[in-house]
C-alpha positions as CSV (number, residue, x, y, z in Angstrom):
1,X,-47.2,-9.7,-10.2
2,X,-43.9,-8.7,-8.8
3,X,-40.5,-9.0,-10.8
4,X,-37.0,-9.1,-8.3
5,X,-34.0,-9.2,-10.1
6,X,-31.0,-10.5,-8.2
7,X,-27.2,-9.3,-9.7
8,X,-24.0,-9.6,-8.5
9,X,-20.3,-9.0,-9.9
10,X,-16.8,-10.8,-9.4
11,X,-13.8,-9.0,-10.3
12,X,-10.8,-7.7,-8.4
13,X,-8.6,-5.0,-10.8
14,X,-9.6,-3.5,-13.5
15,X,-7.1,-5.1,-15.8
16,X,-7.8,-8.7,-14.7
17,X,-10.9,-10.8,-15.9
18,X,-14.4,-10.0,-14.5
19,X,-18.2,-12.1,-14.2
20,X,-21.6,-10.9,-13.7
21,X,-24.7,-13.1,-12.8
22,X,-28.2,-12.3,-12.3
23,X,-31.5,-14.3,-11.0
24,X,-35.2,-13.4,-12.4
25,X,-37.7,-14.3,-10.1
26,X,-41.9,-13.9,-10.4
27,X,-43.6,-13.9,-7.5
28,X,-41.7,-15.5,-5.5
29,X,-40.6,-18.3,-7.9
30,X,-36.8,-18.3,-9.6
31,X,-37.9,-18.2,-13.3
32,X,-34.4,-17.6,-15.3
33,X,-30.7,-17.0,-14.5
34,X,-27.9,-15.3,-17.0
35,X,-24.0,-14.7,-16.4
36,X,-21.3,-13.5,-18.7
37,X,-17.6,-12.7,-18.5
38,X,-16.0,-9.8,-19.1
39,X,-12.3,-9.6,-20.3
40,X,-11.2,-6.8,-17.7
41,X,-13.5,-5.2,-15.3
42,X,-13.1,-3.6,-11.9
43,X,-15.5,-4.8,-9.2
44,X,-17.8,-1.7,-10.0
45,X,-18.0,-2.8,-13.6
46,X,-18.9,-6.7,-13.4
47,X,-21.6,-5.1,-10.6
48,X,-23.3,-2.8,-13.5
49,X,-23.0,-5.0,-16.0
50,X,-24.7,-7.4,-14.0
51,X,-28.2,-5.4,-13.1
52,X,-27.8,-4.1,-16.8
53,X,-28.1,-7.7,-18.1
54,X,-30.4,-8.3,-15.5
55,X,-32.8,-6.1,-16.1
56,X,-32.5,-6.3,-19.7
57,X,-33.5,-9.8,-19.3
58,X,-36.5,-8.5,-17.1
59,X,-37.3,-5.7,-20.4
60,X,-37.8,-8.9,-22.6
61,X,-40.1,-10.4,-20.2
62,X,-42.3,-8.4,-19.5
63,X,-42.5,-7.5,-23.8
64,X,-43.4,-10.8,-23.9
65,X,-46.0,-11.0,-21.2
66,X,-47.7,-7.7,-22.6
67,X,-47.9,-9.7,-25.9
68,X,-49.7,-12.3,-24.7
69,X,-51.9,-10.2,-22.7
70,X,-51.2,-11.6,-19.1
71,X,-49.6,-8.3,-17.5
72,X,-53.2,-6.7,-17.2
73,X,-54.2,-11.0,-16.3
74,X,-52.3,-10.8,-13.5
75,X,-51.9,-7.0,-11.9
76,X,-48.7,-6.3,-12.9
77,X,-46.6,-4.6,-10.2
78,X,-43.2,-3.6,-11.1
79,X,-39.5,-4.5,-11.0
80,X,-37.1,-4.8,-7.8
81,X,-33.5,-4.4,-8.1
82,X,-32.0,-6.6,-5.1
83,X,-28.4,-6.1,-4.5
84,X,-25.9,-6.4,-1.8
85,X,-24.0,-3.1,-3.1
86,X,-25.4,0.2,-2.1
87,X,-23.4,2.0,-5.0
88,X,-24.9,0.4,-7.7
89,X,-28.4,0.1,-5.9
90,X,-27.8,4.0,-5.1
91,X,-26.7,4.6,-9.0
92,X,-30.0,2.7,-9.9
93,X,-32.0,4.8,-7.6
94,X,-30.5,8.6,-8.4
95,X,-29.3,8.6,-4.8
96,X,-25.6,8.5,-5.5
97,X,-24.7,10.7,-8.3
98,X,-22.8,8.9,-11.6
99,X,-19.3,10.3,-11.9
100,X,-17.2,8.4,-14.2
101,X,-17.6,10.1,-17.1
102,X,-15.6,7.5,-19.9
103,X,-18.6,5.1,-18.5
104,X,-21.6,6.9,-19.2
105,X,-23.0,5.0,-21.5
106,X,-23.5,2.3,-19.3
107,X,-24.9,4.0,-16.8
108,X,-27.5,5.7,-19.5
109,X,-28.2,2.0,-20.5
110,X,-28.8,1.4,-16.9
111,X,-31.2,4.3,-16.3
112,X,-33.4,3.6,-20.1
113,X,-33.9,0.3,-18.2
114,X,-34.8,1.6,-14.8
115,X,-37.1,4.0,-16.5
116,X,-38.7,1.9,-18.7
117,X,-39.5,-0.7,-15.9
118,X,-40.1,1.5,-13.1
119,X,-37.2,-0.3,-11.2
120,X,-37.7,-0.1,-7.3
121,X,-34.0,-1.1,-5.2
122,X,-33.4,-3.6,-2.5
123,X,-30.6,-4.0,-0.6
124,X,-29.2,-7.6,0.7
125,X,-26.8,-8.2,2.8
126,X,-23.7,-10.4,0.8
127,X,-23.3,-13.9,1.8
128,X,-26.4,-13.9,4.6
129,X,-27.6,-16.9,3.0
130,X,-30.1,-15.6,0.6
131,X,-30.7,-18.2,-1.9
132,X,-30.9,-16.2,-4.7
133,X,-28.0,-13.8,-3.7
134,X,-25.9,-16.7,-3.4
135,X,-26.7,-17.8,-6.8
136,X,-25.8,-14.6,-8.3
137,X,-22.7,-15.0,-6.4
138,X,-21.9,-18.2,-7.5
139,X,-22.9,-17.5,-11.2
140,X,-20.3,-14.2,-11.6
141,X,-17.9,-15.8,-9.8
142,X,-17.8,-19.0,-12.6
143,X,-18.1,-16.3,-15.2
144,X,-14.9,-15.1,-13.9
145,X,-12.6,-17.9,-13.7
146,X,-14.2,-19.9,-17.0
147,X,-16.1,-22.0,-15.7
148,X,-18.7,-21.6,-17.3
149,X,-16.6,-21.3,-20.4
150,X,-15.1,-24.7,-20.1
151,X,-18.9,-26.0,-20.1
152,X,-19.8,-24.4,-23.0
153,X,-17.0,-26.2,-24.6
154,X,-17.5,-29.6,-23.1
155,X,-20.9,-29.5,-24.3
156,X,-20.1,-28.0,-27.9
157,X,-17.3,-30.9,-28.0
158,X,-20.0,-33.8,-27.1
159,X,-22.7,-31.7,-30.0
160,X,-19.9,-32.6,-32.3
161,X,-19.5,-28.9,-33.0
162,X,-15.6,-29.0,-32.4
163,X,-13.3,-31.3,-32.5
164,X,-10.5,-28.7,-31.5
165,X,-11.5,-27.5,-28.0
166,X,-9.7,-24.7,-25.9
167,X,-6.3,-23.6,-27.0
168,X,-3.7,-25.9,-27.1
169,X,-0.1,-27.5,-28.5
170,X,-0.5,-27.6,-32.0
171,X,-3.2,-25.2,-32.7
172,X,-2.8,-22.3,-34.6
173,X,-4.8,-18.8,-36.6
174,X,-5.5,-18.0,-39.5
175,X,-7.2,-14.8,-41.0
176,X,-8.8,-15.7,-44.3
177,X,-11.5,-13.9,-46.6
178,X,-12.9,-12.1,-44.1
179,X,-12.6,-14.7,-41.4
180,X,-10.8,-16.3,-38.2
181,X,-9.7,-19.9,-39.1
182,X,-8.4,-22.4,-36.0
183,X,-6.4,-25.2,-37.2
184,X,-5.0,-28.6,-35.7
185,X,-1.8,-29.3,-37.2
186,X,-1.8,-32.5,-35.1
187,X,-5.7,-33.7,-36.2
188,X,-5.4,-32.1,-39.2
189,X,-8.8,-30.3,-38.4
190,X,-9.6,-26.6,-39.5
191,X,-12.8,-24.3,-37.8
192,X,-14.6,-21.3,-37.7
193,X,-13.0,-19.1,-34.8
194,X,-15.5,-19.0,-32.0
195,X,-14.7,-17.4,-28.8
196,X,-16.9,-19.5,-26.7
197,X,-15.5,-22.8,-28.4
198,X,-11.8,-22.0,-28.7
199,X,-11.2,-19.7,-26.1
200,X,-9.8,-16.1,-26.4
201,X,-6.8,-16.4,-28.8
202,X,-3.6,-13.9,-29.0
203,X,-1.4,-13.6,-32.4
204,X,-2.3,-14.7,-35.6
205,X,-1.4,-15.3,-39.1
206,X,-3.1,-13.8,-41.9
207,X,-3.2,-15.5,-45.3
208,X,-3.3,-12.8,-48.2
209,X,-5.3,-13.2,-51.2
210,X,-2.9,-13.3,-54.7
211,X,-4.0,-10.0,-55.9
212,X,-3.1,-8.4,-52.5
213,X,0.5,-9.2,-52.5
């Protein structure tokens, strides 16, 4: 059995919003996809967070595989790596040396996963019309902008799960016993802060308990 994981990142500067995405495929056959944004990220970054998540997402397969008892089933291979960036692929590999030193940690979480898997690299050239590239493309660059954001609260708003939405006119925050409150001064509607729901929110006011004033 042979595990390729596709990742790609979107970002421009480091001080600007950034996406990953990744693609699991198994044997041949596009099993699972993730993405994520990332609130500032330079290119490098959204790249490595991307074969992180990846391959995490490949760790937690495989776990579950070996549980079941189908690795052995099947003549389990390995992991592949396929990227269209040669730094991260050479980072993954040991050919390029890791020098940013206020990133370590990421790259250590990058190497436990590469170990643990027995990751193997591929390189594939960007926007050559592999499918699965593509995808991974596509994916960060949604995680990016919000797109995928704005889904997640279209779909939360038809669940019934808000009534409140993305930031708007009207909307304000409250910090209360411990936690975020929005509130709809027009609807008259108070929720539970949740990033995904609300969007990422600025200032906010914090209502003290009597004993604290």
């Amino acid at each position: 059995m042979q595990i390729e994981i596709y990742s790609d990142g979107s970002a421009t500067t480091a001080e600007k919003p950034g996406g990953y995405g990744w693609v699991m495929v198994q044997d041949g056959t596009k099993i699972s996809e993730g993405s994520g944004h990332m609130p500032n990220a330079s290119n490098n970054d959204a790249e490595m967070e991307a074969a992180i998540q990846g391959l995490a997402a490949a760790l937690k397969h495989v776990n579950a595989l070996d549980e079941q008892r189908e690795l052995s089933d099947r003549g389990f291979v390995g992991v592949t790596l396929v990227s269209d960036s040669q730094l991260i692929l050479g980072w993954t590999s040991g050919r390029y040396r890791f020098k940013q030193l206020d990133k370590m940690d990421k790259y250590k979480q990058l190497q436990f996963l590469v170990k643990r898997l027995n990751v193997q690299t591929r390189w594939v050239r960007g926007h050559s019309g592999d499918v699965h590239n593509e995808r991974c493309d596509e994916l960060a660059n949604e995680a990016r902008t919000g797109a995928v954001k704005s889904k997640e609260r279209a779909e939360a708003i038809a669940k019934g799960e808000t009534v409140i939405g993305t930031k708007r006119a009207g909307v304000i925050c409250l910090w209360h016993a411990g936690k975020m409150k929005v509130i709809d001064l027009f609807q008259n509607v108070c929720e539970d802060y949740k990033r995904e729901i609300h969007g990422p929110r600025g200032s906010f006011l914090e209502v003290r308990e009597e004993k604290s004033r």
